[in-house]
TORLOGU-906043 format. One record per atom (N, C-alpha, C): residue in three letters; x, y, z. Coordinates in steps of 0.05 Angstrom, whole numbers, padded with zeros to 5 digits, always signed. Example, Ala and Ser with C-alpha at 12.3 -4.5 7.8 and 13.67 -1.06 7.14 Angstrom:
2
ALA+00264-00114+00156ALA+00246-00090+00156ALA+00264-00066+00156SER+00257-00045+00142SER+00273-00021+00143SER+00258+00001+00157
***
This chain:
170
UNK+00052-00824-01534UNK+00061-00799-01522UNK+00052-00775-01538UNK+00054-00757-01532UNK+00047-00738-01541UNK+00059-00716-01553UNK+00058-00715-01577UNK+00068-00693-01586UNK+00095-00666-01575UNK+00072-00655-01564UNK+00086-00630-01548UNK+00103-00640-01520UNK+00095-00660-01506UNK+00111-00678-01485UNK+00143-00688-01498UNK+00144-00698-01527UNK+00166-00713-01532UNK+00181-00682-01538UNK+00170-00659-01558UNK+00179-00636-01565UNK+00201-00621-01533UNK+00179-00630-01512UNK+00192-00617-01489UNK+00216-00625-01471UNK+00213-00658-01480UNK+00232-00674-01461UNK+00257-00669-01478UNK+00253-00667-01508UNK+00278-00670-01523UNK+00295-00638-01516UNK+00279-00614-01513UNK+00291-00591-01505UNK+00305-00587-01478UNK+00292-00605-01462UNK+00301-00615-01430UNK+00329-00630-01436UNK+00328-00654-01455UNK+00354-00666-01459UNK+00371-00650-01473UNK+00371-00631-01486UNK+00379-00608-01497UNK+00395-00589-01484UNK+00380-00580-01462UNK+00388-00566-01439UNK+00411-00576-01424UNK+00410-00603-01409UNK+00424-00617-01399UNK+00443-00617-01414UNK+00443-00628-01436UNK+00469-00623-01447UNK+00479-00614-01458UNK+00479-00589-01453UNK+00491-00568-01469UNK+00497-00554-01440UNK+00486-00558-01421UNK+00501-00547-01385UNK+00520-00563-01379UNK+00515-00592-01391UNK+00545-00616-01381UNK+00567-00609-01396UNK+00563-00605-01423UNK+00593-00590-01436UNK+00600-00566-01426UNK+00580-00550-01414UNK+00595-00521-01414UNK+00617-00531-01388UNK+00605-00552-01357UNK+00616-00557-01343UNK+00643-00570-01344UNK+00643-00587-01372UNK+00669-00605-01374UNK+00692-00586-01393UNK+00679-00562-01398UNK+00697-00541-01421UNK+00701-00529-01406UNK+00691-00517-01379UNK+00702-00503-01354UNK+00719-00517-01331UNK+00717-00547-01329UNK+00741-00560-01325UNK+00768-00565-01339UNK+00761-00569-01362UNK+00778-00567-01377UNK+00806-00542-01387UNK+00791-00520-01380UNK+00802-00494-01384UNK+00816-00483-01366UNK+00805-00493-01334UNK+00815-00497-01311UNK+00844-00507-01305UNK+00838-00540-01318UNK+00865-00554-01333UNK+00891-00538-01336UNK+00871-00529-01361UNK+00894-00520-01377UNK+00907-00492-01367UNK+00893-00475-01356UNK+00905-00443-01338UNK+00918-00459-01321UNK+00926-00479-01303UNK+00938-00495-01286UNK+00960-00498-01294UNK+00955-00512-01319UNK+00981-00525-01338UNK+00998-00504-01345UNK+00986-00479-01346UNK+01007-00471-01371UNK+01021-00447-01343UNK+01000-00447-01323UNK+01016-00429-01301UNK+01045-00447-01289UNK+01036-00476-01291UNK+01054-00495-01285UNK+01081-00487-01307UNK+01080-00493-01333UNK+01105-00481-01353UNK+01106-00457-01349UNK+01100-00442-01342UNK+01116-00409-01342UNK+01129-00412-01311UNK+01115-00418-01295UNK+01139-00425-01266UNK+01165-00437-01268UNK+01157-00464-01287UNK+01181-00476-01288UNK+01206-00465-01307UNK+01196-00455-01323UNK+01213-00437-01353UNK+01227-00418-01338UNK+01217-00403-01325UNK+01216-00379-01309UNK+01248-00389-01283UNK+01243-00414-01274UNK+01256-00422-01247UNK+01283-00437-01263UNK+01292-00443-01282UNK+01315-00444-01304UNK+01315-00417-01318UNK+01305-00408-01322UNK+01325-00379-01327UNK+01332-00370-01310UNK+01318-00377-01281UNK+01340-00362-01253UNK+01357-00377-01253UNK+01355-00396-01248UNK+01383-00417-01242UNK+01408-00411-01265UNK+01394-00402-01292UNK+01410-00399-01306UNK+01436-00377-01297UNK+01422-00354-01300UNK+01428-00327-01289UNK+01448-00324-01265UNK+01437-00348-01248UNK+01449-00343-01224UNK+01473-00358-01219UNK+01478-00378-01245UNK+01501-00396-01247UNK+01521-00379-01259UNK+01507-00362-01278UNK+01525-00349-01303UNK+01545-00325-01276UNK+01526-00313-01256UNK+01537-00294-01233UNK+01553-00308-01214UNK+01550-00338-01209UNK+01568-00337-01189UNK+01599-00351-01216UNK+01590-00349-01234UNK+01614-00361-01248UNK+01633-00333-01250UNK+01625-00310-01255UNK+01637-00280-01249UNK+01648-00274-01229UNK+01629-00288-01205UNK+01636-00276-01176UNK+01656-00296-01173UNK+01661-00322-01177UNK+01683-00336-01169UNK+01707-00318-01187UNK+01709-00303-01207UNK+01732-00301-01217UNK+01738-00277-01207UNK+01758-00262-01217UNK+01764-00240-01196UNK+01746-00208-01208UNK+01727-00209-01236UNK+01721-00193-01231UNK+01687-00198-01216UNK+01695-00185-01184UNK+01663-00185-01175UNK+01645-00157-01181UNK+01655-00141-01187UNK+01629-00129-01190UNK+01614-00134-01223UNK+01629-00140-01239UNK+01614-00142-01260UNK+01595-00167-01262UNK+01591-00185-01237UNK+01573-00217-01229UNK+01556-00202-01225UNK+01547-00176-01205UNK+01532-00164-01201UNK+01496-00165-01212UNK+01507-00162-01239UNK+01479-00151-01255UNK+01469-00183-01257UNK+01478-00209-01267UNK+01472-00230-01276UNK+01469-00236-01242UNK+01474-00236-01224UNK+01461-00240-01194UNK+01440-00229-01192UNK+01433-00211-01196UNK+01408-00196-01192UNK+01381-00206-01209UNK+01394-00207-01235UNK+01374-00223-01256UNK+01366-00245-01242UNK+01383-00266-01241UNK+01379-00288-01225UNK+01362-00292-01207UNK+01363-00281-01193UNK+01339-00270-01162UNK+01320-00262-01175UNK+01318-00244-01186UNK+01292-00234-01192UNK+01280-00258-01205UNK+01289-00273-01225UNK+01281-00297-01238UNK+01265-00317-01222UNK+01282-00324-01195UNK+01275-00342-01180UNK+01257-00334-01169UNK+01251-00300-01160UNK+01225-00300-01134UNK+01204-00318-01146UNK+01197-00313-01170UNK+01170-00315-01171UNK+01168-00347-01158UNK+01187-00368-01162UNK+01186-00393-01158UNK+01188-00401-01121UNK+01201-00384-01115UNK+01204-00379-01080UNK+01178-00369-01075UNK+01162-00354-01087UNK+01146-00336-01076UNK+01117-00369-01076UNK+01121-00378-01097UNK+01100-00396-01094UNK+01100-00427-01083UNK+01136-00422-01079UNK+01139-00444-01063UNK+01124-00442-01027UNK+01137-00414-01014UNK+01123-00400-00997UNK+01094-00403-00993UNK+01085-00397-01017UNK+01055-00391-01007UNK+01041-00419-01003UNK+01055-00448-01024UNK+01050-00479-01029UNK+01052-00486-00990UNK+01081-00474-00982UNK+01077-00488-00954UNK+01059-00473-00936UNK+01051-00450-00934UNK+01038-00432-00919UNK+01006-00443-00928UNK+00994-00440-00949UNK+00968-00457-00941UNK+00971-00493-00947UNK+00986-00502-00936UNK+00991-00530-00928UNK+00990-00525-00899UNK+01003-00514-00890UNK+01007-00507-00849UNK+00976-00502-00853UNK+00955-00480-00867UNK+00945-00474-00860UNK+00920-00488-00865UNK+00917-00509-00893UNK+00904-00534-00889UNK+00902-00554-00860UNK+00923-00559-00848UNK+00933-00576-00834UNK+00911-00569-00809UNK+00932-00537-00798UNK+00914-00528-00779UNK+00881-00524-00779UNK+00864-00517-00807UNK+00840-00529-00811UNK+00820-00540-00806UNK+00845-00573-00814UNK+00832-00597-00808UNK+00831-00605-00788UNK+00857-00588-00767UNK+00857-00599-00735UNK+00836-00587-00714UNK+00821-00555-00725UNK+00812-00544-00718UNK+00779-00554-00718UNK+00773-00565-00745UNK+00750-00581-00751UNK+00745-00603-00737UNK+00764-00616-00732UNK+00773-00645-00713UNK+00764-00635-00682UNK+00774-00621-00682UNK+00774-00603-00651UNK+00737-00596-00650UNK+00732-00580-00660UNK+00692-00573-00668UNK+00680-00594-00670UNK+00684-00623-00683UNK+00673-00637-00681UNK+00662-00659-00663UNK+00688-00656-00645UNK+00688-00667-00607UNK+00677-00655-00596UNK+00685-00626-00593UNK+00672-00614-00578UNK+00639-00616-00585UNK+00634-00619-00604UNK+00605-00618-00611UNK+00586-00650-00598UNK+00609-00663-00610UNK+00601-00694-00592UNK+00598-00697-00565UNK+00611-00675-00552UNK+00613-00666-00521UNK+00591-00658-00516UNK+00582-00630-00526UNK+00561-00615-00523UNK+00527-00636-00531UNK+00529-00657-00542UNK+00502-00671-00544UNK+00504-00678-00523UNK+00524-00701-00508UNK+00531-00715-00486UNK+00520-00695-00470UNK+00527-00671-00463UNK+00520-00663-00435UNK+00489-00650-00441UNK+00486-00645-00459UNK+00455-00639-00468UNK+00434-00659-00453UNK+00446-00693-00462UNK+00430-00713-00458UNK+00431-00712-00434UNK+00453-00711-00423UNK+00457-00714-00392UNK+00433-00697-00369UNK+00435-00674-00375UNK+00426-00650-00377UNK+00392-00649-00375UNK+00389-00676-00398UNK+00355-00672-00406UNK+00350-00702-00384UNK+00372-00719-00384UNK+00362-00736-00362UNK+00356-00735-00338UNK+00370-00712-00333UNK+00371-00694-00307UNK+00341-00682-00300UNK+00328-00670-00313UNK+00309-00657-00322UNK+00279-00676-00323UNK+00288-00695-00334UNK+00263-00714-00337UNK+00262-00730-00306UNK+00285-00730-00295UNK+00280-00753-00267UNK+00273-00713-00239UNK+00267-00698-00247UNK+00253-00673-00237UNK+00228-00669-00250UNK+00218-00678-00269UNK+00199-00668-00276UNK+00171-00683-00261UNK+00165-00707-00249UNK+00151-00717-00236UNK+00140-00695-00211UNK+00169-00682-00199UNK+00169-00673-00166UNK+00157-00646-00181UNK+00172-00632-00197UNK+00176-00600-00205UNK+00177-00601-00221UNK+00159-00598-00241UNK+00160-00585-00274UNK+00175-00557-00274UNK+00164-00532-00258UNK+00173-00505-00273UNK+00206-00519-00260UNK+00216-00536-00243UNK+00247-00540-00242UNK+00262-00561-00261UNK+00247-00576-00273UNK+00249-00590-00295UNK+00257-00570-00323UNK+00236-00551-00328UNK+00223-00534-00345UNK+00259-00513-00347UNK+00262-00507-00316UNK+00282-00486-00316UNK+00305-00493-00319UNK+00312-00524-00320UNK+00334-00543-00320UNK+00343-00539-00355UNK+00329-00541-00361UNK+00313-00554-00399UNK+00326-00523-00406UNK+00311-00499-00398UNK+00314-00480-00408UNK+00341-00468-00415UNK+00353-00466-00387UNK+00387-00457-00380UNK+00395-00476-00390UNK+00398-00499-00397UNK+00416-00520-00412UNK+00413-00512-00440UNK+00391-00504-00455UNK+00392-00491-00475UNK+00406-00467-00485UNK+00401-00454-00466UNK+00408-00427-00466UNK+00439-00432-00476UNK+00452-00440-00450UNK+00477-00445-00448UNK+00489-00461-00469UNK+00482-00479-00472UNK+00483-00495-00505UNK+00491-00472-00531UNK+00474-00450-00528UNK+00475-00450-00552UNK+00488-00412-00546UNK+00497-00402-00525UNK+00508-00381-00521UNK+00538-00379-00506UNK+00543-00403-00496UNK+00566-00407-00488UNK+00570-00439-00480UNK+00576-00453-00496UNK+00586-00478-00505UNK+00605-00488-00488UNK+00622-00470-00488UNK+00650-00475-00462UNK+00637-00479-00441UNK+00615-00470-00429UNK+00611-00475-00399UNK+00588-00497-00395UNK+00584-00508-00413UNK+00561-00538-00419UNK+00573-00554-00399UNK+00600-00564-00409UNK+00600-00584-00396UNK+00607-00581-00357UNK+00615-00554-00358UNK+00616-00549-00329UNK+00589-00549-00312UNK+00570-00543-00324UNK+00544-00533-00322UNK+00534-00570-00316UNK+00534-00578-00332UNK+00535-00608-00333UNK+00539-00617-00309UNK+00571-00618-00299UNK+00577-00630-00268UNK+00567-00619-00252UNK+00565-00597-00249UNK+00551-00593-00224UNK+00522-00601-00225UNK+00505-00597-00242UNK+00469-00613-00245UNK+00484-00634-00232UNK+00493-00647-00241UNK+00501-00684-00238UNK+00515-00691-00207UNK+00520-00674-00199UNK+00531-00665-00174UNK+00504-00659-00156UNK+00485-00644-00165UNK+00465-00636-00141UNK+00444-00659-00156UNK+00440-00670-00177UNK+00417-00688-00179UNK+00435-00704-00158UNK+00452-00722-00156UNK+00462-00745-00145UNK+00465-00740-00113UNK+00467-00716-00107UNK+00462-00711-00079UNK+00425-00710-00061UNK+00423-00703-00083UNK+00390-00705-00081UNK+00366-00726-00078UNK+00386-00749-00099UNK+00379-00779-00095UNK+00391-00793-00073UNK+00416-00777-00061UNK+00418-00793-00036UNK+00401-00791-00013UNK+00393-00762-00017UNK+00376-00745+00002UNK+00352-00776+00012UNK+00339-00778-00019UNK+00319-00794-00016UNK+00310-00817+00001
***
């Protein structure tokens, strides 16, 4: 091998790995901003509870307005843990709905080949008699395909409706 070849592969393996650590040190860091957002929530969600034990232990006794201030602490303690409990279920609904919506695009899409094929079979058993009606079959099925998707498959029945009337004709 050559010289300047081994000089270049070794700077190539060089490269590589020195991009694979930066990747596993940027996971890693990731980790850890996770983790430690994780302990300040939870630290954070016991000093409400704290607060808000210490207020209703005031408010059960007879003096209530002085529970006041240790109620308020309390709450404020807690939003932050409500606020991300909130937001934990709100993009979960909104995962969910997503994946149902993707589910949904992906039939419909399995739909839209179906009537495509349909569409082009339609087209090929015309093209013998009438090309430019073959041609114009092909065209508007395109069109429609790819400008209004919703009306494919209606577009569909009816071709399938006048091809099949047409072959009775015969």
């Amino acid at each position: 091998m050559h010289a300047g070849a081994i000089r270049t592969t070794f700077v190539c393996l060089q490269l590589n790995s020195a991009q694979g650590r930066q990747t596993i040190l940027g996971q890693f860091r990731t980790i850890q901003l996770a983790a430690i957002g994780l302990i300040v929530l939870a630290t954070v969600t016991v000093l409400g509870l704290v607060w808000v034990s210490v207020g209703l232990v005031r408010a059960l006794g007879p003096a209530l307005p002085q529970a006041a201030p240790e109620l308020l602490v309390g709450v404020l303690f807690l939003a932050p843990a409500a606020i991300f409990a909130l937001v934990h279920v709100l993009t979960e609904r909104a995962e969910r709905r997503q994946a149902a919506l993707a589910q949904q695009a992906a039939a419909a899409q399995n739909s839209n080949r179906d009537d495509i094929s349909k569409l082009a079979d339609i087209a090929r058993g015309y093209a013998e008699q009438s090309p430019i009606l073959a041609l114009a079959i092909a065209a508007t099925a395109g069109f429609v395909a790819v400008r209004y998707p919703n009306v494919l498959s209606i577009m569909t029945e009816v071709m399938s409706g006048l091809d099949s009337a047409n072959r009775e004709r015969r």
